[in-house]
N, C-alpha and C positions, 0 to 999 in steps of 0.2 A: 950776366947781363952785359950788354956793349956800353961804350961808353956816351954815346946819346941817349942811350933809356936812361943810366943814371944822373946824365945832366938836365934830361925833361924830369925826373923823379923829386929831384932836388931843387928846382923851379919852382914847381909846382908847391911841393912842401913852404916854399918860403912865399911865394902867393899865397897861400891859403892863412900862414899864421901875422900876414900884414893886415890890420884892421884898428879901424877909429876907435877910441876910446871914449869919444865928445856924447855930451847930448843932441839930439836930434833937434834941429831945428827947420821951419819951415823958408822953402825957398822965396824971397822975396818974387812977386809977381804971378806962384802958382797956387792954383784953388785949393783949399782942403780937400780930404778926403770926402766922400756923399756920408749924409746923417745916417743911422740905421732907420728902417723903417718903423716909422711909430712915434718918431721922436723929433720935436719942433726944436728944440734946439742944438747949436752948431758945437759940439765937441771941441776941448780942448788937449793939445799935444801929449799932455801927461794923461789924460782920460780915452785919449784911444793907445798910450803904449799900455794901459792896464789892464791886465786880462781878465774876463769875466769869470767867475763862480763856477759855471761849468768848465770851463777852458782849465784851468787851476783850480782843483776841489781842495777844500783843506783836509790836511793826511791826521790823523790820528796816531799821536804818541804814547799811546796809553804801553806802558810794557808788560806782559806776564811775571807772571811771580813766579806760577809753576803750574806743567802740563796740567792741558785738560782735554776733555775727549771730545771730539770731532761730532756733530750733529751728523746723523744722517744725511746726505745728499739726495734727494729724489733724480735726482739730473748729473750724478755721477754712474754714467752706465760704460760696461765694460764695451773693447772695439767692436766691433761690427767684424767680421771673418768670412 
């Protein structure tokens, strides 16, 4: 590589790992965001950085102990050729 693509390369890298660490807060003078639909009242900061149930499902840590055999799949079908 030339020595401009390693100077935009290395730019770049050091753009991208410069970022705030702050909480977010609202700009003095600008609106919230709009309500979702359905819902009369007006969210607050920490309640729209929260992501909902779908969005973030909770994982399951359950661990095995030891193998066991795989159910049948009906919708495990071999490629198509």
């Amino acid at each position: 590589m030339s020595r401009p693509r390693y100077l935009a390369l290395a730019c770049g890298l050091l753009l991208a790992a410069c970022g705030s660490q702050q909480d977010l807060k609202q700009v003095a003078g600008q609106p919230v965001p709009p309500t979702p639909y359905g819902r009369n009242d007006t969210l607050t900061a920490t309640e729209l950085l929260e992501p909902s149930p779908q969005a973030a499902p909770a994982r399951s840590v359950e661990l095995r102990r030891q193998s066991e055999e795989r159910e049948d799949d009906p919708f495990d079908l071999p490629p198509e050729g």
